[in-house]
Structure formats: C-alpha cells, structure tokens
Steps between C-alpha positions, in 0.01 A plus 500: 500500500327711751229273470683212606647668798184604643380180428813346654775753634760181599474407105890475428419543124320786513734673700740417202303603238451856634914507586504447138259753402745738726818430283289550138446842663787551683368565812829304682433550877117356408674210311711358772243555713243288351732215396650489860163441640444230205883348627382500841139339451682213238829497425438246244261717256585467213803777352523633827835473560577659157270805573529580864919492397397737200286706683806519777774581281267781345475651861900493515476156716765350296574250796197399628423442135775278366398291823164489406632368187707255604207351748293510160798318298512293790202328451510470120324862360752544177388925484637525869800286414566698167445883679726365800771389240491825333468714801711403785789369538 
C-alpha cells in the first residue's frame, strides 16, 4: 500500500486499502481517515460506501454513516444497502 501511494498519493484504492488495514487493527480515527480521502478522490471505488459508513459508525458517526449508506444503496452496493437497513432507521 505504501508503495502505491508514493507511487501515486491520489490512488483512491490505495487510500482504501490502508482504511481497511485501520479497522483489522482498530485504529478508528486512522480508518475514517483513509477511506474519506479514498471517498473524496472516487466516490465510486469499489465498497466504499459500505466502509467509509463502517468506519463512521465505529467513530460514533451514526448519521453521517447511515447517509453514506444510503448514497451507497443508492447506487446499487447491496453491503451499504444491508448495514443501512440494519442500522438506521
């Protein structure tokens, strides 16, 4: 990951990857960190909707995430629709 980020530091993917390694060890701030950045650089990488909402509600965001979800159900990602159905309201 940190190879691909020096090599290219607007790489949405990478960006997700490393949120991802953040959650596995539950580093939470780092988490929504890095998969905000990946949001912002490509909203339409792939399961970010899912993790930037998981990574939200794990940083007591419950709001922000269940819209995050929804946006992800939105366009069709069935993990964002399923954590926004069991979530929020």
């Amino acid at each position: 990951i940190e190879h691909a980020l020096k090599k290219d530091p607007q790489t949405s993917y990478a960006h997700r990857n490393l949120g991802l390694y953040w959650i596995q060890t539950v580093n939470k701030a780092e988490a929504l960190a890095e998969l905000k950045k990946a949001y912002n650089l490509n909203p339409s990488t792939d399961q970010i909707h899912f993790w930037l909402g998981k990574a939200q509600a794990d940083n007591n965001q419950k709001d922000e995430a269940c819209r995050t979800w929804k946006k992800g159900e939105a366009i069709g990602d069935e993990e964002a629709a399923a954590e926004r159905k069991k979530n929020c309201r």
